[in-house]
C-alpha positions as CSV (number, residue, x, y, z in Angstrom):
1,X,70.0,-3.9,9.2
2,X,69.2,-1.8,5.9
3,X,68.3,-5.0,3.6
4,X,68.6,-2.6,0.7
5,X,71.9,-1.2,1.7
6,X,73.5,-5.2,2.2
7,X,72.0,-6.3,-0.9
8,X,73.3,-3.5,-3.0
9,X,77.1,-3.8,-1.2
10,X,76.7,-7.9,-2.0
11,X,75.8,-7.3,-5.7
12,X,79.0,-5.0,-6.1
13,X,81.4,-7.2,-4.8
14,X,80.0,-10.5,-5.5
15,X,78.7,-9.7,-9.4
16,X,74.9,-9.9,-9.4
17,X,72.3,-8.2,-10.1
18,X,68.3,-7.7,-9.1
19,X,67.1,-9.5,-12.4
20,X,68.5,-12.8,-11.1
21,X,65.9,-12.7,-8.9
22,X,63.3,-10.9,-11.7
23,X,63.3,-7.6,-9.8
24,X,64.6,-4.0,-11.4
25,X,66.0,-2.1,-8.6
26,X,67.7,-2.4,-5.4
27,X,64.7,-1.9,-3.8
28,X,62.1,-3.7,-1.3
29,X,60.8,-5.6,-4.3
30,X,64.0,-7.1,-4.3
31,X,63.9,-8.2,-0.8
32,X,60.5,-9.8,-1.6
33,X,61.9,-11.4,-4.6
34,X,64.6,-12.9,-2.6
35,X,62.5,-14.3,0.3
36,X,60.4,-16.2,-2.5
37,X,63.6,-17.3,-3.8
38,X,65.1,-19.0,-0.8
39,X,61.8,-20.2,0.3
40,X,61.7,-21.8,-2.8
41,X,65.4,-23.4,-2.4
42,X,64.8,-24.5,1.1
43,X,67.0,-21.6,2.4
44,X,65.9,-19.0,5.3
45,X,63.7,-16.5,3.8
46,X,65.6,-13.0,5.0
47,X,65.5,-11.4,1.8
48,X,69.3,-10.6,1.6
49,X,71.8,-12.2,-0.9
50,X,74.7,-13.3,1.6
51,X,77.5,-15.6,0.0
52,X,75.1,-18.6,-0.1
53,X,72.4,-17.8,-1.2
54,X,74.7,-16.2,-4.3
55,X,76.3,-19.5,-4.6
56,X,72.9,-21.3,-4.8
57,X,71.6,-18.8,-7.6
58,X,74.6,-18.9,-9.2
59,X,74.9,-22.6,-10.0
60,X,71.7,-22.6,-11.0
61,X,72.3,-19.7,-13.8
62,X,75.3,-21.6,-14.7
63,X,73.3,-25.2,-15.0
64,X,70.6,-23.4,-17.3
65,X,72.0,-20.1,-18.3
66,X,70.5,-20.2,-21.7
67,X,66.8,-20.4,-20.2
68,X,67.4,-16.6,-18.6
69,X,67.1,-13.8,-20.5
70,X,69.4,-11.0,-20.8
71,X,68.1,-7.5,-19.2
72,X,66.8,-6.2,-22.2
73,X,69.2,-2.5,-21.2
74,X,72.2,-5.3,-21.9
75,X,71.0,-7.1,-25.2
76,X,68.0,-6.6,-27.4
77,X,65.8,-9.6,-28.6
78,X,67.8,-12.1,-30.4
79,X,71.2,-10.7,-29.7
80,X,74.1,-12.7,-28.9
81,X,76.0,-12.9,-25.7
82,X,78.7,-14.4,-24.1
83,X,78.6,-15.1,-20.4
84,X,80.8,-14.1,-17.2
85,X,80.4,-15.0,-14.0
86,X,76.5,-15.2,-15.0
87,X,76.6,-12.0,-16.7
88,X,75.6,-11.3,-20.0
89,X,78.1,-9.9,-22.3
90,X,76.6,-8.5,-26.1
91,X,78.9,-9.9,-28.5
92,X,78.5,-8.7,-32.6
93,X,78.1,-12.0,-34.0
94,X,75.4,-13.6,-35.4
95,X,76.5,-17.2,-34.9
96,X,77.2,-18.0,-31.2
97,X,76.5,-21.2,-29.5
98,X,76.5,-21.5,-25.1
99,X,77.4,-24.5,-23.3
100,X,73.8,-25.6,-22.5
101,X,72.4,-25.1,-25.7
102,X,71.5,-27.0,-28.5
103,X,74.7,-28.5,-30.2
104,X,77.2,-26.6,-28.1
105,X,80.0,-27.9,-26.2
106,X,81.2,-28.1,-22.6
107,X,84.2,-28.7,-20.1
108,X,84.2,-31.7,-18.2
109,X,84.1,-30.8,-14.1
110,X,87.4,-31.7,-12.8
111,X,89.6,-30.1,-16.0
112,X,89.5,-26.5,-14.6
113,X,89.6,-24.4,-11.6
114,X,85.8,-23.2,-10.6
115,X,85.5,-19.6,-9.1
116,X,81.7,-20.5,-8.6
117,X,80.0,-18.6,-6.0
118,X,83.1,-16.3,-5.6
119,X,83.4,-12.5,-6.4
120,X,84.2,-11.4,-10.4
121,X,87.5,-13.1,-11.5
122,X,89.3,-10.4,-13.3
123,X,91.5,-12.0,-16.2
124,X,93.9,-9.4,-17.8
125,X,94.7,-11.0,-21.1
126,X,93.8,-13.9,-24.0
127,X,95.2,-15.8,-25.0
128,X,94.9,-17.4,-28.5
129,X,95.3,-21.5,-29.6
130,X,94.8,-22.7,-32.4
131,X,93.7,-26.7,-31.6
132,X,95.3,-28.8,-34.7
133,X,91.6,-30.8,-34.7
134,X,89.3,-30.6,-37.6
135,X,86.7,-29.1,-36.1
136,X,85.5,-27.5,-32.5
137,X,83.5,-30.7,-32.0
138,X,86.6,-32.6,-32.2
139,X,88.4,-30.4,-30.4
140,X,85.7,-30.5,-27.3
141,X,86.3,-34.5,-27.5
142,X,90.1,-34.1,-27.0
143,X,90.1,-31.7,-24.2
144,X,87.7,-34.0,-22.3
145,X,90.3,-37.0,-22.8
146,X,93.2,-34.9,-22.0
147,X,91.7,-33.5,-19.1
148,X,92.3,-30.0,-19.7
149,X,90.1,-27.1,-20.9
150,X,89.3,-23.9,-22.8
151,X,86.4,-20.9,-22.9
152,X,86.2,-20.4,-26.4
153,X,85.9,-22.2,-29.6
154,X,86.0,-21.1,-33.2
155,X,85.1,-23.3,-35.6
156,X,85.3,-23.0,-39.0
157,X,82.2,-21.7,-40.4
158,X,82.9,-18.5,-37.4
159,X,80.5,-20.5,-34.9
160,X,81.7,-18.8,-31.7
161,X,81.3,-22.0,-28.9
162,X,81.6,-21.0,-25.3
163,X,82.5,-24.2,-23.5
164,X,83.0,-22.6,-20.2
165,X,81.9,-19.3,-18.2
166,X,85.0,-17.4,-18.2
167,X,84.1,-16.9,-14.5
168,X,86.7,-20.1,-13.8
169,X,89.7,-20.4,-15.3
170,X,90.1,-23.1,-17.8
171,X,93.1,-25.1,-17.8
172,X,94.5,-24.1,-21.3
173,X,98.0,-21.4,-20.9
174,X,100.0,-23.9,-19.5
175,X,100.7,-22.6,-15.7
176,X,98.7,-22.0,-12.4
177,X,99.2,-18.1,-12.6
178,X,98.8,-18.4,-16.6
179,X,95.5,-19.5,-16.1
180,X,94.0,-17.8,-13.6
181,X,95.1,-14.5,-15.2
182,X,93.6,-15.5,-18.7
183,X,91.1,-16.3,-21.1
184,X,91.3,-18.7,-23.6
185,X,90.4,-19.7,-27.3
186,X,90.9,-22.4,-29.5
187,X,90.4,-22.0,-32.9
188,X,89.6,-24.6,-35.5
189,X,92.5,-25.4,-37.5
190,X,94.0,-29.3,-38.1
191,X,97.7,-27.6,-39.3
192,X,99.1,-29.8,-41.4
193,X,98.5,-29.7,-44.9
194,X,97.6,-33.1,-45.6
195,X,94.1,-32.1,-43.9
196,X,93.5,-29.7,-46.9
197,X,91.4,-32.4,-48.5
198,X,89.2,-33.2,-45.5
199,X,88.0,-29.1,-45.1
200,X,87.2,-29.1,-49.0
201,X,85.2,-32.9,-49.0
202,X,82.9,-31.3,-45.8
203,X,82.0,-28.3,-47.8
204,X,84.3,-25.2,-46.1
205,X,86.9,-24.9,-49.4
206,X,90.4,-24.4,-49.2
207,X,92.2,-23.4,-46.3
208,X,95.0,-20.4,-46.6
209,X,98.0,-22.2,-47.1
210,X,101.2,-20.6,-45.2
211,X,104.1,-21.0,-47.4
212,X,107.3,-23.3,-45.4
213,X,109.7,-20.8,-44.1
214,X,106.8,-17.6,-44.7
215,X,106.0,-17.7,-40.6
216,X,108.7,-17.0,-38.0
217,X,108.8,-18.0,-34.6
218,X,111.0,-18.4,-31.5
219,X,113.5,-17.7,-33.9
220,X,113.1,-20.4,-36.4
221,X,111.0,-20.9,-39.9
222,X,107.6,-23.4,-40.0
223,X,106.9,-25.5,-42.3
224,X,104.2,-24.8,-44.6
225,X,101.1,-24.9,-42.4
226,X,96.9,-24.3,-42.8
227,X,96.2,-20.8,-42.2
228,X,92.8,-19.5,-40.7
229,X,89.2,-18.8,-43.1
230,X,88.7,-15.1,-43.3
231,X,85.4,-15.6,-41.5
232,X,87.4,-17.3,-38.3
233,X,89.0,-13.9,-38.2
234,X,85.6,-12.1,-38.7
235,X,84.3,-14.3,-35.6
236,X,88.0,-13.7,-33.9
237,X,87.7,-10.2,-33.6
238,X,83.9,-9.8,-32.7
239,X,85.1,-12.3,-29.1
240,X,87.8,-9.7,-28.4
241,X,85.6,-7.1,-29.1
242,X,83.3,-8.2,-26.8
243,X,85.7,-9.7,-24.0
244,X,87.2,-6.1,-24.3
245,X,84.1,-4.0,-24.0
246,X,82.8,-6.8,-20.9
247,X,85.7,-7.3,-18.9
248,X,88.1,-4.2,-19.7
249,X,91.2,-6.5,-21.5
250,X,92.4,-4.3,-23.5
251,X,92.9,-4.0,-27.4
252,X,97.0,-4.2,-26.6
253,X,99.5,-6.6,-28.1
254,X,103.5,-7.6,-27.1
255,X,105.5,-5.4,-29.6
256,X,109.3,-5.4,-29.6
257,X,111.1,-2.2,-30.4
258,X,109.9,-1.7,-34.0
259,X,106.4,-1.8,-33.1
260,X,106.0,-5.6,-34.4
261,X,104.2,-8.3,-32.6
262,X,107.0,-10.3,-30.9
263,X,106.9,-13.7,-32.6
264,X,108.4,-15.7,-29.3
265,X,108.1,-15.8,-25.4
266,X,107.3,-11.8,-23.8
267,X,108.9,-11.3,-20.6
268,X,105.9,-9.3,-19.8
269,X,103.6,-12.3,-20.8
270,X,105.8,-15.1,-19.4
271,X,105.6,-13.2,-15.6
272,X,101.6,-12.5,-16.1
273,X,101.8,-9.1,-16.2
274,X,100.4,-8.3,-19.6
275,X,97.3,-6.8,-20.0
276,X,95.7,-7.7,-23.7
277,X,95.6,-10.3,-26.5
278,X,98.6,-12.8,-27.1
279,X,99.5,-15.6,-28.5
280,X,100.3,-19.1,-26.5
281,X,103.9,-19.0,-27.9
282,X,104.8,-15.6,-26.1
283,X,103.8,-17.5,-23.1
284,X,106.4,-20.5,-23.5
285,X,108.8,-21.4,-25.9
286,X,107.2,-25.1,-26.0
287,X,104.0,-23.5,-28.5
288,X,104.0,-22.3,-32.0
289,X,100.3,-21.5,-32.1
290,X,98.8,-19.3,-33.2
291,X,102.3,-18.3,-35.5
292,X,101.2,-16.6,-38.7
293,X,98.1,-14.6,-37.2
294,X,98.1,-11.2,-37.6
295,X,97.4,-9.9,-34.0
296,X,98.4,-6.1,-34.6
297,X,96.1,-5.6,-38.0
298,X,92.9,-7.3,-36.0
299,X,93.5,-5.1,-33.6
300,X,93.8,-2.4,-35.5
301,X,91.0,-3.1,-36.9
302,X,89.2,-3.7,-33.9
303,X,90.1,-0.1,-33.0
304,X,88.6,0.9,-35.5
305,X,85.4,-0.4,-35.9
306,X,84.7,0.9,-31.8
């Protein structure tokens, strides 16, 4: 058997690469690096990466994936990443907090669907929630009770929190096919005006206020409703800048015949065949979030800034 030939076929369809194992190339070094590896796990030493000893090294990525360092071709010296299917993915923001680090946040085993040890998922859109909590700490907390999940959250100083390799598919859209085909974030905002006090007593100032009847959706007019910090937005647009440039989704929107962002369910969405960024309510008629945010000019500007 050509080792070299196996290993280099596994990491193609399975999603790794030789510096999980602290090796460069697809090489005999490689080999070497992966007998240690399994010798060290208690596996048979044969120096190729079959389907369990990628599942082995992948759960242990994913238990400590903040203790290995991003190929430094991938992201320079304290550069941010996100993280797929053990992957490092650069992301232009300076404030971004992982799972197993210090002060983040993670899902609860048991509220999503793993994909661990299995070949790259390939989600084709995201989708965007805003989580009527005060902040992604609280929203983390709810989740857990509720059983459910998400990838992303976005607090309200911009703190990007990834709660969950976007490898599995968190339960957040709503359906089975909804899920698997997506990614997820939820981004810090508690609605309802009567919270207005609570974001100015803890320091962040005044939230945008969306006037009652300003915001369309489903057809109807919403109340008056918190709006998002401009630095949310800042933060929003780095994660789909970075989901775009990692995982291909791309910089696409639901537009109805005049070129506007449908405000209500997308046929296209609804029957998962959307590729790009929505909102939960052109999913299903039962959401409203995120109503009011201006997917086609952060796009644009996304567009822009590539």
């Amino acid at each position: 058997m050509d080792k070299v030939f196996y290993n280099k076929s596994s990491a193609d369809s399975l999603g790794w690469d030789p510096s999980w194992f602290g090796a460069k190339e697809h090489d005999d070094d490689l080999i070497d690096a992966i007998k240690d590896w399994q010798k060290k796990n208690g596996l048979t030493a044969d120096g190729l990466c079959g389907p369990t000893t990628y599942r082995r090294i992948w759960t242990e990525r994913e238990d400590q994936i903040s203790n290995y360092a991003p190929p430094t071709a991938v992201c320079g010296p304290g550069d941010k990443f996100i993280v797929h299917n053990g992957k490092f993915i650069p992301i232009d923001w300076d404030k971004v907090v992982l799972w197993d680090e210090p002060n983040g946040f993670e899902c609860k085993a048991g509220t999503y669907t793993s994909y661990a040890g299995k070949p790259d998922r390939e989600p084709h859109y995201f989708v965007n929630h805003w989580d009527v909590c005060l902040s992604t700490e609280s929203m983390a907390r709810v989740i857990k009770k509720r059983g459910i999940s998400i990838h992303f959250g976005i607090d309200n100083d911009g703190t990007i929190y990834q709660l969950l390799d976007t490898q599995h598919a968190a339960w957040q859209a709503g359906g089975r096919k909804w899920n698997h085909d997506s990614i997820g974030v939820e981004i810090a905002n508690a609605y309802y005006p009567k919270y207005q006090s609570w974001y100015k007593k803890n320091g962040f100032g005044p939230r945008p206020v969306n006037a009652k009847g300003s915001i369309k959706c489903h057809g109807g007019s919403l109340d008056e409703h918190l709006g998002f910090y401009d630095v949310q937005l800042e933060a929003l647009k780095a994660l789909w800048m970075a989901i775009h440039n990692g995982l291909g989704i791309p910089l696409e929107c639901p537009l109805d015949s005049s070129g506007k962002l449908v405000q209500g369910v997308d046929k296209e969405c609804e029957r998962s065949k959307f590729e790009g960024f929505i909102n939960h309510f052109n999913l299903t008629s039962r959401k409203i979030d995120c109503a009011g945010l201006d997917v086609v000019k952060l796009l644009e500007d996304c567009r822009r800034n590539k």
